[in-house]
N, C-alpha and C positions, 0 to 999 in steps of 0.2 A: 651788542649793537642790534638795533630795530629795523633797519634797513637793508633791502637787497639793491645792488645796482649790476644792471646787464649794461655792458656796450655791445653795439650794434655792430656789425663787422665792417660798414665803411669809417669806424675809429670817430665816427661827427656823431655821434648822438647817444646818449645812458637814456635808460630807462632807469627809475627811484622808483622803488616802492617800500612805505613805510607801514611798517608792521605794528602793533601797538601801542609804542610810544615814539616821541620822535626827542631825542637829548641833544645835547649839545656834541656827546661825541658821534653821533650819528650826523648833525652838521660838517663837523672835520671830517668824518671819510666823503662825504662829498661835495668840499673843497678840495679833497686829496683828488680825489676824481675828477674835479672840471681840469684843476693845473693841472692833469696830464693829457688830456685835450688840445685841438687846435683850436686858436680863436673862433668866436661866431659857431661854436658847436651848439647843439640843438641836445636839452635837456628837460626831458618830461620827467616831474615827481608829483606821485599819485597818494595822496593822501587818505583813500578809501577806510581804511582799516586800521586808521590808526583813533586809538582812542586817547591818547592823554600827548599832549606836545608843551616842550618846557618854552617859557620865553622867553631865555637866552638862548636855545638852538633855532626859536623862528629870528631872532634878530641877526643871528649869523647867517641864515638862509637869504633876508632881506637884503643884506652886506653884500651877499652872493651874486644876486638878481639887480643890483644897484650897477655894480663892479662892472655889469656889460662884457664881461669874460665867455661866458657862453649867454644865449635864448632858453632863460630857464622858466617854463610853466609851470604852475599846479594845479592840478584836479584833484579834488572831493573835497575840498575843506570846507569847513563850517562857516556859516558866516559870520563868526564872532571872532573865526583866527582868520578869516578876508579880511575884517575891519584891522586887524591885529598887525597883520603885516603891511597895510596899507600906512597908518600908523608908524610905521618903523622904516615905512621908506622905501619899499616895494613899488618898482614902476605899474605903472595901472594895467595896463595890457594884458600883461602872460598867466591871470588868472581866474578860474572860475568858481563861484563859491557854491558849495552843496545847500541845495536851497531846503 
């Protein structure tokens, strides 16, 4: 797995951060992570450092941020996986693209 996820001690909020690639089983563990969440939790994933993302784990990501299950944003992506996941159905809001 590519990914670290912290929660935050009031149990509402992960921090993601994806480490050099981002796969699709890196999407399942956090899905596993939001369902163990209360609704409306608050979900930052930081994309800084990651250099290769499959896209079938952004389309599950997209699924994720669609679902309304938590506030999930990302930071540092590129703008070619901005358009990417915009594309696949990513509400517009919760992201910012590494310009």
């Amino acid at each position: 797995m590519c990914v670290s996820i912290i929660e935050a001690a009031d149990g509402k909020t992960l921090t993601i951060t994806v480490h050099s690639e981002f796969m699709v089983e890196d999407a399942g563990q956090i899905a596993m992570a939001i369902g163990a969440l209360p609704p409306e939790a608050n979900v930052d994933v930081d994309f800084r450092d990651a250099g290769h993302c499959e896209a079938p784990a952004l389309e599950r990501l997209a699924d994720l941020m669609r679902s309304g299950r938590a506030r999930i944003a990302v930071h540092g992506i590129s703008g070619h996986l901005f358009k990417l996941l915009r594309y696949l159905g990513m509400p517009p809001e919760p992201a910012e693209p590494r310009t």
